[in-house]
N, C-alpha and C positions, 0 to 999 in steps of 0.2 A: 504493500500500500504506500501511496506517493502523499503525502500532509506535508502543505506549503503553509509556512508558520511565518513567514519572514517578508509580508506584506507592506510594511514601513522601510524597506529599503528598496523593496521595488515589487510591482504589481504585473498580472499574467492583462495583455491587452485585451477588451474585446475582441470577437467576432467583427462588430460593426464598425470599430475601431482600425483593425486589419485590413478589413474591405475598401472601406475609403481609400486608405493608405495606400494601397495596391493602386488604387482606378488611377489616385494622383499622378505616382509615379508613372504606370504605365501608358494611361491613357492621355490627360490633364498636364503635361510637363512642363507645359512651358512656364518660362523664366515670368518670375509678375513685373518685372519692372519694362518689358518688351511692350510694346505700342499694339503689339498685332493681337488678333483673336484669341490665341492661342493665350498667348501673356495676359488676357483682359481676363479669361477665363482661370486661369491660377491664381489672377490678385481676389476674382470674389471670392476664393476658398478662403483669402488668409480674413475678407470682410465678413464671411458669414462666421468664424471662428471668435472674430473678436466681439461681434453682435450678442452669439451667445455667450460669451463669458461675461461680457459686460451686464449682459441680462440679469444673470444668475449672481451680478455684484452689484445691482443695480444702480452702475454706475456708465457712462460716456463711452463706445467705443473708441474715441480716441484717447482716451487715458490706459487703455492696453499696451504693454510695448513686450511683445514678443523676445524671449531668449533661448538660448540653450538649455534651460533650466532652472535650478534654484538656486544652485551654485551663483551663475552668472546674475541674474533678477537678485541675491543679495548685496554681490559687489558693488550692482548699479544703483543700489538703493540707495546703501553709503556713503563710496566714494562720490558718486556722480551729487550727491546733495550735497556733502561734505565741499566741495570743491563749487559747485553753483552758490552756498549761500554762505560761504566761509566770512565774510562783513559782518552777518548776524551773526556770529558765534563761532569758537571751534571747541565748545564742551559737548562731548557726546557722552549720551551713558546706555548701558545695557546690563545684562546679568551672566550670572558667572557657567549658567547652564546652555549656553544659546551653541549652534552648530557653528559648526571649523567656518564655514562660510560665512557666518558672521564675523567672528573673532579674528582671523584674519586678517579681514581687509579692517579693522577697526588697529588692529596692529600696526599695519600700513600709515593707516594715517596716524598713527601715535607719534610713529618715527619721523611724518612730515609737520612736527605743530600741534597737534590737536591735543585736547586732554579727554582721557577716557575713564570714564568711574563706572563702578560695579556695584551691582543692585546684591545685596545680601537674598539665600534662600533658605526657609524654615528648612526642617527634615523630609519634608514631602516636596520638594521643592516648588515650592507658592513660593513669590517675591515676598519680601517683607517691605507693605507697603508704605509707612511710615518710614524707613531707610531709602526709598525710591525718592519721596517727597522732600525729605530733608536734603536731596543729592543737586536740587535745582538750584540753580546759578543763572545770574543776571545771563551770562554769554554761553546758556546751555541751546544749545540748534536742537539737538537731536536725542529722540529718544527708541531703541531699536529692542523687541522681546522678541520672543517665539507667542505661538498661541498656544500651542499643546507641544510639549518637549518629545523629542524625538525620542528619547530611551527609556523614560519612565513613565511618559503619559501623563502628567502635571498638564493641568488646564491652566493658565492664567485668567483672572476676573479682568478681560480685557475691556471689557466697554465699562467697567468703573472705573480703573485705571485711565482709562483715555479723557473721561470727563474732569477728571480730577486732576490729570494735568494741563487741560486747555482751559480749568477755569483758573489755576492758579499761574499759569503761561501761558498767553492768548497763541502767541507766535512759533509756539515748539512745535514743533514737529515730530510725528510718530511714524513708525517703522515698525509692520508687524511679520515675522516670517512665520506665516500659514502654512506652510509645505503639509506638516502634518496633520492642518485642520481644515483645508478646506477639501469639501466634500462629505465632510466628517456634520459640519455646522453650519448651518445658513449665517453667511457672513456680508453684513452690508457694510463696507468701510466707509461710505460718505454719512451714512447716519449714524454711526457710533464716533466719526470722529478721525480713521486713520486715515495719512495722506499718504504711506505707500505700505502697499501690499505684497507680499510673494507667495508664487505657486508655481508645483512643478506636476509635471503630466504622468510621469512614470508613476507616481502614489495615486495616480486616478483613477486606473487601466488604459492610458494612455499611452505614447511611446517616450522612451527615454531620448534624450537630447532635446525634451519642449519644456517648457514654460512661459510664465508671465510677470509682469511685474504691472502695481495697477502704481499709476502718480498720477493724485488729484490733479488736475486741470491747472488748478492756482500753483502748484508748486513745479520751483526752479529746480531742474538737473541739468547736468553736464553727460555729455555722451560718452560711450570712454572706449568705444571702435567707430574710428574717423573712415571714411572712400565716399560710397556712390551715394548718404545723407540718405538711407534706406532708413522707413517708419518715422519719415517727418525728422531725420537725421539723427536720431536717437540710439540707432542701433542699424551701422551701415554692414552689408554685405547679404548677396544674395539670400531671403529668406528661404528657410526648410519650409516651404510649401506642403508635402507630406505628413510631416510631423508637425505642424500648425493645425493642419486639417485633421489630424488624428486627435489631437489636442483638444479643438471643437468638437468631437462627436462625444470623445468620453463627458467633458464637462455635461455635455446633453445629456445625455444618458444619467449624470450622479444623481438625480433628483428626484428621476421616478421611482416612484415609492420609496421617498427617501426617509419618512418613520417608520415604516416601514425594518428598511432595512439596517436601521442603526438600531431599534429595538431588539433586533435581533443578534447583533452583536453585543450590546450590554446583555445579552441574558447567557449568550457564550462566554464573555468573560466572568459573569459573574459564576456560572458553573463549574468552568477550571479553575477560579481564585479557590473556590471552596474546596474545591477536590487537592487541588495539589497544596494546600496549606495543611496540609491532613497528612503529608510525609515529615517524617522527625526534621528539625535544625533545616525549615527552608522559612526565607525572609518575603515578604511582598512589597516592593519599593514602591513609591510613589502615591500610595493610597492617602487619603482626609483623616485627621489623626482621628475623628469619631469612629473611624471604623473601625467595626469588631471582628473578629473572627468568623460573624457569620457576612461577615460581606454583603449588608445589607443594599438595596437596589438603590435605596435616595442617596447612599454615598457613593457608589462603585458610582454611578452619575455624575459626579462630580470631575471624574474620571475621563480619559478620551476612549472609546469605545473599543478600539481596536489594537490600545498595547495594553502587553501586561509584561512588569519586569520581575524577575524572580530567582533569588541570589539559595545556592543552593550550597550550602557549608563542609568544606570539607572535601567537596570535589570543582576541581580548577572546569573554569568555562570552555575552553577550546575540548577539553577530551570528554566533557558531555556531549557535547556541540555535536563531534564527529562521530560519538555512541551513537547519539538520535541520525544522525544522516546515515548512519549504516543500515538505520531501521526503518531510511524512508519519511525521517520527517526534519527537516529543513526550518530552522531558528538561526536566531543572530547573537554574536556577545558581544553585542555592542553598534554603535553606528557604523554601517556600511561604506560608508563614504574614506572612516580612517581606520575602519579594522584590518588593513594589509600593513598598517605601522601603528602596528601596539605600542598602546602608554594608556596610563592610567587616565578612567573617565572624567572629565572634568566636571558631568553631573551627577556623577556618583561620589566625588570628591566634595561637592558644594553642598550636597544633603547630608553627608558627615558617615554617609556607609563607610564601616571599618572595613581594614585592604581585603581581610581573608575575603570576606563578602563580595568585595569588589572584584575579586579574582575567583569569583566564583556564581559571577550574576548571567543570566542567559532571559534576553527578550524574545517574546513573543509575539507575534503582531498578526492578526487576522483582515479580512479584507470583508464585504458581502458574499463573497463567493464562500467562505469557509462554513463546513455544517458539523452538528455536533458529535458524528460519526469519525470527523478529522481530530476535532478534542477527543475523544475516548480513548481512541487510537494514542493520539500522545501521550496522558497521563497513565496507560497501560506500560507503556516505553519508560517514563521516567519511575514508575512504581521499581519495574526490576530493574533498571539501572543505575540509579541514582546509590542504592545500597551496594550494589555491586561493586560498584567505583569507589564507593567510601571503603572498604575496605582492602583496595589495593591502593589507597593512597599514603605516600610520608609520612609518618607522624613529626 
């Protein structure tokens, strides 16, 4: 049996998603920025893509700018504001849980000027909101979180957050990286307040090498790939037409029956929270400290639907990792993006998990696609393996 657990570092594409993809490439190729039929018809694919995502953000198609990803739509977010509105400020602040593709390029700019401050986080990694508020500074620009943390599932209270720092800094600016939450939550950023947004398509069932970046209309960025002033010059070089277009149908598609289908995954995770906290010496990261053991629904809710992290004592993460993939079911230790150069989690480090745990933590991540026949499956796997391994481990 094949159980794909590992949903949050990359999702299995649509049917309808591949289709399109195909017709683009094969049929549809031509270049969008081409004058002729051919090129007129490849640019409405990238207009009907950004119609609907704007739809589903209810916000401007032209506030869509098309990337590579979320990788890139982070950098842009940053630097390209950091560098458009560096007059108003070069305090930026973020928190100590956010992805490499934050941290990074906020690095970058550290080294060029700026000043960068960090948002303290409880144990469940919630911001501590009152250390956020205290952090604001006359010459603060920017303010950059995630919505739902990539490894542990932590929600951020982002639209109280947002209010609360635009009523006590009219002019700041917010920065939210959604990667892991959109699709997840109906998210309006011009009604709650954020001016720039990120999402990537591969967490959709869309294909990998797409996303987006949404920038309110009012706000100034800087481009940071200069040529042919492709997407209103924001982002030049011939667009991925295919993977634009595949980009639009998943977003299509997140919505139908979209309580639907996240009701369904809180009651998946709340099943395996419960089942697998029932093996000796295992941890649940990320959960609302009210929660109990029975992993009640109003808290696991509190939660993002589709990870669950879970630190397993006494036996190291990669040699469970590769137990369960022997067995057919496919997990992650940790984020995708840096787990080819291990080093200790920086959001497992900022919630205070001690190392053994840390070196012993394996995410789970489910998608709509997963049924509870894939959950049985795994928890049958870690029953006998988990003991197994503990006892051929070092003391």
């Amino acid at each position: 049996m094949k159980v794909y657990l590992d949903n949050s570092a990359t999702t299995q594409v649509t049917e309808s998603v591949r289709d399109k993809m195909v017709k683009v490439m094969y049929e549809d190729y031509g270049n969008p920025s081409s004058m002729h039929l051919m090129g007129v018809d490849a640019e409405k694919y990238m207009k009907e893509a950004a119609s609907i995502i704007a739809g589903s953000l209810k916000v401007e198609p032209k506030e869509i700018i098309f990337t590579s990803g979320g990788t890139e739509a982070n950098n842009l977010a940053l630097i390209g504001t950091a560098l458009a509105n560096k007059r108003k400020g070069k305090h930026i602040i973020t928190t100590r849980i956010e992805h490499p593709s934050v941290l990074q390029p906020l690095v970058f700019l550290e080294e060029n000027g700026y000043k960068i401050s960090f948002i303290p986080v409880d144990q469940t990694g919630k911001i501590k909101k009152d250390k956020l508020y205290e952090l604001i500074q006359e010459d603060t620009l920017l303010v950059s979180m995630m919505y739902v943390n990539n490894e542990i599932g932590v929600v951020q209270d982002i639209e109280e957050i947002v209010k609360e720092l635009k009523a006590r800094k009219k002019d700041i600016l917010i920065h939210v990286d959604a990667v892991q939450a959109f699709g997840k939550y109906r998210i309006y950023p011009k009604r709650i307040g954020i001016d720039l947004l990120t999402f990537s398509g591969h967490k959709i069932h869309g294909p990998k090498g797409s996303g987006a970046l949404y920038v309110n209309e009012k706000v100034r960025i800087s481009p940071l790939m200069f040529g042919g002033g492709h997407q209103r010059g924001m982002r030049s070089g011939t667009e991925n037409v295919p993977a634009i277009a595949g980009l639009g149908q998943a977003v299509l598609e997140l919505y139908i029956n979209f309580d639907e289908k996240i009701n369904r995954m809180y009651e998946l995770k709340q099943y395996f929270l419960q089942k697998v906290s029932t093996l000796p010496n295992v941890t649940i990261n990320g959960l609302p400290k009210e929660c109990t053991d029975a992993f009640e629904m109003e808290h696991i809710r509190k939660t993002a639907p589709h990870i669950m992290s879970v630190s397993f004592d006494g036996v190291r993460s990669e040699v469970l990792l590769h137990a369960l993939e022997d067995r057919g079911v496919y997990v992650s230790a940790g984020s995708a993006c840096s787990s080819n150069h291990p080093q200790p989690s920086v959001t497992l480090i900022a919630i205070g998990l001690p190392k053994h745990l840390m070196d012993s933590t394996l995410r789970f991540s489910m998608s709509d696609k997963t049924t509870r026949e894939d959950i049985d499956y795994t928890l049958e796997q870690l029953k006998e393996l988990v003991p197994l391994l503990r006892r051929y481990t070092r003391k």
